[in-house]
N, C-alpha and C positions, 0 to 999 in steps of 0.2 A: 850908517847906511842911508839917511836919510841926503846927507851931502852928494852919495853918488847919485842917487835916485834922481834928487833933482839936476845934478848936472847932467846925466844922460837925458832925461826929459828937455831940456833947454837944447841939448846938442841937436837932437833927431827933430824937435820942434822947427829950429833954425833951417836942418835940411831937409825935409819934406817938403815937396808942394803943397801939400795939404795934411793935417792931423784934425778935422774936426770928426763932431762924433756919427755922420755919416760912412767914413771913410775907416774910423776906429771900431765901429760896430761890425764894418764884414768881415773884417780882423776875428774880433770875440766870437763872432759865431763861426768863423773855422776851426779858431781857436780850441771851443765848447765840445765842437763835432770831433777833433782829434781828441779830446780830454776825456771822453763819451767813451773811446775805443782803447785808451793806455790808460788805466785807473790807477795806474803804479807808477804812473808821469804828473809831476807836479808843475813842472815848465810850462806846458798850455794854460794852467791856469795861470799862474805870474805873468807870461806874457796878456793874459785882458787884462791885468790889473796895471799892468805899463801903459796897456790900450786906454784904458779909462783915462790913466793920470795925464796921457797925449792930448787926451779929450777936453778935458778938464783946463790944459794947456791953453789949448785953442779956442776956449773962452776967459783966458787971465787970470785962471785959478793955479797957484803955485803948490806944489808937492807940498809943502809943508801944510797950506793953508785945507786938503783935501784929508789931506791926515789927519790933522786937528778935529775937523769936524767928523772924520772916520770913529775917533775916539767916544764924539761928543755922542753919534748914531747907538756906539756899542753899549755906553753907560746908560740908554734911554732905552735899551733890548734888552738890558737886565733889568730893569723896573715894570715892563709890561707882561699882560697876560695873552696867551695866545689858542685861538682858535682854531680849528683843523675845517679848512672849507669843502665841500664835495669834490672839488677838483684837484685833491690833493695836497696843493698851498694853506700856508697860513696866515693868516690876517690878526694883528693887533687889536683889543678890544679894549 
């Protein structure tokens, strides 16, 4: 999976005029806003996470090298304690 992932990310890199994370964020927040409305649709969220990785592109970070550290994020989420803030969110302590 990993092989497509980055060759599509290299393809749509190549042809876009632009993938930075301006251009990739109005993306994710359409994305978000339909994802809001089909909760039984899993596609708008893969499609931000393509967005991200576009993103991610367009400052020299390669699919693998986003993943790698995706991992590193996860194993550092299960060692932490977490906090419930008034505003809903969570914050690490």
């Amino acid at each position: 999976m990993d092989d497509v992932l980055s060759k599509s990310v290299e393809k749509l890199h190549a042809t876009f005029d632009r993938s930075d994370l301006d251009v990739e964020w109005k993306k994710i927040q359409r994305k978000i806003e339909e994802a809001k409305y089909a909760p039984g649709d899993v596609k708008p969220l893969a499609d931000c996470m393509f967005s991200i990785l576009l993103a991610a592109r367009s400052r020299g970070h390669s699919v693998e090298a986003v993943l790698r550290e995706l991992d590193k994020v996860a194993k550092d989420n299960l060692n932490r304690r977490w906090k419930k803030m008034p505003d809903g969110t969570y914050q690490a302590i």
